[in-house]
N, C-alpha and C positions, 0 to 999 in steps of 0.2 A: 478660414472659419467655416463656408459655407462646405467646403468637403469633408474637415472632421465633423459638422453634424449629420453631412448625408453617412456618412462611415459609421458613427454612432447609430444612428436611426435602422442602418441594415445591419448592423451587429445583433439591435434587438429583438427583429422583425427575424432572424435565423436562429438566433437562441429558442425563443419559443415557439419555434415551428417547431424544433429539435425538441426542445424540453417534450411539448405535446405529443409526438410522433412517441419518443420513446414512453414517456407512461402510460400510452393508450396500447402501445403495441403488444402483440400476442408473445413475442419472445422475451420482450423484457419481462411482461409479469411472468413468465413462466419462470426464470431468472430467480426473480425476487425468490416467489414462493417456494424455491430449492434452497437458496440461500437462508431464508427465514426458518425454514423446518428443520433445517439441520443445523442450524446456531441454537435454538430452541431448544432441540432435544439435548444438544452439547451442552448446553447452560443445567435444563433439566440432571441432568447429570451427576454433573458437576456440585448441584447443592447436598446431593445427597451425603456427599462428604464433606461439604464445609457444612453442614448442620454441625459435624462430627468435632471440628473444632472450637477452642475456647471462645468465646462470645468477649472473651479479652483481648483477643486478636485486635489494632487497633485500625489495619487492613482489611478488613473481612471481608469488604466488596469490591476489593479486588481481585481475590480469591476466583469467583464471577467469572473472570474474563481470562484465568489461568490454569483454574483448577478443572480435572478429567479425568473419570476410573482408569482400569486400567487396559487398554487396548484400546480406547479411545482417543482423540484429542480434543485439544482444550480448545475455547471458543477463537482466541485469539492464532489459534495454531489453523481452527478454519476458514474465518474470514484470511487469511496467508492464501489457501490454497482457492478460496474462493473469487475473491474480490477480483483476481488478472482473469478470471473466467468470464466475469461479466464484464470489466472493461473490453476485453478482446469481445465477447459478443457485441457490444454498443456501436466498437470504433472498425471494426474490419473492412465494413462498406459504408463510409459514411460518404465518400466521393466515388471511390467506383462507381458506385450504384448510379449515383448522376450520370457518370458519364455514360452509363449504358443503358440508361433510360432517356438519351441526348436530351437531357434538362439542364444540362451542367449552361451551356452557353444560352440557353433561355434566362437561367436566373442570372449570369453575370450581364445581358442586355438590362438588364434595371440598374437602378440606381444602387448596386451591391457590388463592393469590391471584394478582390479576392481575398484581400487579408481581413478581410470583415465577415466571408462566404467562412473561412477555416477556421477561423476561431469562433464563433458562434456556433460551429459545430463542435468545437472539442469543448465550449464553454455550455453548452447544451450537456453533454454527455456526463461532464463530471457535477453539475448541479442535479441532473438523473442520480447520478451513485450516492451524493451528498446524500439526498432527501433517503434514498433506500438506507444508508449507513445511518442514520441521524435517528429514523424510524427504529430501525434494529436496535439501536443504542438504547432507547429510551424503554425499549422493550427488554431488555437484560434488567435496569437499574429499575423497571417497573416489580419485574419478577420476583429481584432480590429483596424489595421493598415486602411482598407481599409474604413470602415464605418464610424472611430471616426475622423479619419484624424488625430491623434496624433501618434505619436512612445513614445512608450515607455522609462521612464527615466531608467538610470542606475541603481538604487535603485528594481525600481520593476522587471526590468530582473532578478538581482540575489536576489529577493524571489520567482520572478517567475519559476526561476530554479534549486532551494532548495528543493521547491514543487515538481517538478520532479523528481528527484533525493528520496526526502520521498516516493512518488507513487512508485518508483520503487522498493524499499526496503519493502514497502507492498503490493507488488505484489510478492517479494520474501519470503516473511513469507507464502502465501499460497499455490506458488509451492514448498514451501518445505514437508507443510501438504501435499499435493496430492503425491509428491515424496515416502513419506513416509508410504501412505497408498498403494500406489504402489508396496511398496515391501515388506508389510505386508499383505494383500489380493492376492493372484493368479487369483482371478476375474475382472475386470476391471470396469464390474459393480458393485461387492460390494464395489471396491474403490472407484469410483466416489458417490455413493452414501451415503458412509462414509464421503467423504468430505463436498457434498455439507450440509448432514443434520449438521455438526459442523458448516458450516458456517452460515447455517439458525439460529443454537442455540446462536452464539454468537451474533449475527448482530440481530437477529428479541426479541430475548427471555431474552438472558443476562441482556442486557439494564434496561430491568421489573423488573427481580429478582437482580439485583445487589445491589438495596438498600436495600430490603430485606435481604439478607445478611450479608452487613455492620454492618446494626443496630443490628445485633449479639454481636457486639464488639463493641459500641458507645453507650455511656448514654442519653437519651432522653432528659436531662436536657440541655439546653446550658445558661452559667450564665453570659460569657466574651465572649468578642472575641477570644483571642485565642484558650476558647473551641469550636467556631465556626467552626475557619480554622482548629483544628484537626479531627473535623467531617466531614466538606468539604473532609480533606485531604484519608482519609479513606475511603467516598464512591468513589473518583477517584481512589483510588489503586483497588479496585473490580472491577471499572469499564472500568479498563484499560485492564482487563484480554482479551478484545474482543478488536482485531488488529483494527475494525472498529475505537470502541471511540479513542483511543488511534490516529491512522490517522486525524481523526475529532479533536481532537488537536492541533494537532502539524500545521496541516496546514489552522486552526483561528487564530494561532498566527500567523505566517507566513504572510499571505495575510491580514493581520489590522495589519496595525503597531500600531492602539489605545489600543492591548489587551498586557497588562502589567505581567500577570500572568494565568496560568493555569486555577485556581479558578476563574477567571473573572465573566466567564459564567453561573458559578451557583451562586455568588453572586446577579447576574444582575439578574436571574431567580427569586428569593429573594425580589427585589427591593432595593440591597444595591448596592453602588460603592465602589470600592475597592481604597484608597488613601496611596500613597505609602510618605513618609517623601521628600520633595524635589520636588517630582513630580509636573508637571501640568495635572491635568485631562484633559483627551481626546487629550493630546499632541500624534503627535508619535513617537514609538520609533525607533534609526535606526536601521537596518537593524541586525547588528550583536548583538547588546543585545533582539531585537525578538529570534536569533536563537540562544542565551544563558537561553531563558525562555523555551525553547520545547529541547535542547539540551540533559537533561536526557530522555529525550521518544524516540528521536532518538535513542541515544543508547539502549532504552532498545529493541525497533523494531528491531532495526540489528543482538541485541544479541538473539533474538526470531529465529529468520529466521538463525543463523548459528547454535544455540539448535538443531532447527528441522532436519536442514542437519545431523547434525554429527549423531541423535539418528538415522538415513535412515540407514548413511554408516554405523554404527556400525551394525544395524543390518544385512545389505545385506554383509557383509564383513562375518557375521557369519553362514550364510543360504549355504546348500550343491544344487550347481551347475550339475544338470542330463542333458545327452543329450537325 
């Protein structure tokens, strides 16, 4: 008892050193204020054409967080390419840095374990991103409130806050990466550098070679449907490898209640519609059979990001601490 309260007490006592450290620091709000300006302008945007639509639309503020002229993207398509930018700035040195500033074995001489030392740091980092994501949120559904003159119904608050909650859990899969290359590199540039070129490879490059890949394991032939959707199903399992697609998922179901199934989108890329027995086309669905179609991607997101934890702690648990 009296060790899980000293372990409690230095969990708390590093979260908010960490919380503090990052909202006072010079990179994070520079961060922010990139992040912020450019979801803003993408939102600003964006109304300009959903003024355009029927005020009968029963979705309209969700529109918000999807809709983009054209050579733009859409809010949700930038926090994608934003959000592993500010994880990987948060977590790249969150233990290097100790160790090269030899404080690493100063703070574990106190009453601070090491699995108390590491998770206060990634639980610092991700309540950092929470509060930045939770701010920006309220700041979309503030905007749409002011421009559109509608509030939002019931229904698209809690997709609208599903989405949030997803961003946050992929924004924790890549401060786990950086955490992780944090305390496998003693450089801080070779970590950062390690992360951003994985994130480049899966977001810019994956994408390309993913089909290639599949079609390793898939027959050229498709004679039925069902070998269709085992095809479909195969280039999404490759392609899910990169947290991006996988993101971009989960939250097109989410935010269209029209999208029935995963495979939707590559159907429709096809020029086929996907009809399920019973259904109406283009009906939508509520809110909680959406988040029973993306509900294995969520889990398999959250089980990514607690993978990458544990493979950190296990190995900073194994690494000899010098002063």
């Amino acid at each position: 008892m009296q060790r899980e309260g000293s372990a409690f007490a230095g969990l708390g006592v590093v979260t908010l050193k960490e919380l503090s450290d990052h909202l006072t620091g010079i990179r994070m709000i520079i961060m922010e204020w990139i992040v912020v300006l450019m979801a803003v302008g993408v939102v600003f945007t964006g109304i300009q054409q959903i003024r355009e639509v029927s005020a009968e639309d029963p979705f309209l503020f969700l529109r918000l967080f999807t809709r983009a002229r054209e050579g733009l993207p859409s809010f949700v398509a930038v926090l994608s390419f934003l959000v592993p930018l500010v994880a990987i700035g948060i977590g790249f040195d969150l233990v290097n840095s100790e160790r090269n500033q030899r404080t690493l074995s100063r703070i574990l001489s106190q009453p601070i374990y090491r699995d108390a030392l590491l998770f206060g740091k990634f639980l610092g980092g991700i309540i950092t991103i929470t509060i930045m994501l939770l701010a920006l949120w309220l700041m979309v559904i503030g905007l749409g409130i002011l421009t559109l003159g509608l509030p939002p119904g019931p229904e698209e608050v809690a997709r609208a806050l599903t989405m949030l909650g997803v961003t946050i859990v992929y924004a924790g899969v890549w401060l786990g990466l950086a955490l992780l290359f944090s305390i496998l590199f003693r450089s801080a540039a070779t970590a950062a550098l390690a992360a951003l070129g994985l994130w480049l490879f899966l977001t810019m490059l994956w994408p390309l070679l993913s089909p290639y890949a599949a079609a390793l394991f898939v027959s050229d032939r498709v004679a039925t449907p069902d070998d269709l959707l085992k095809h479909l199903g195969i280039l999404q399992a490759f392609a899910r490898i990169s947290p991006a697609d996988m993101y971009a998922e989960i939250v097109g179901a989410l935010l269209d209640p029209t999208v029935r199934s995963t495979q939707q989108p590559l159907l429709a890329s096809l020029g086929l519609v996907l009809v399920q027995p019973g259904s109406v086309p283009g009906a939508p669905l509520p809110f909680l059979q959406s988040l029973l179609v993306v509900w294995p991607e969520i889990v398999g997101m959250i089980a990514g990001a607690i993978v990458l934890f544990v493979i950190g702690y296990v190995t900073f648990q194994r690494q000899e601490v010098r002063a």
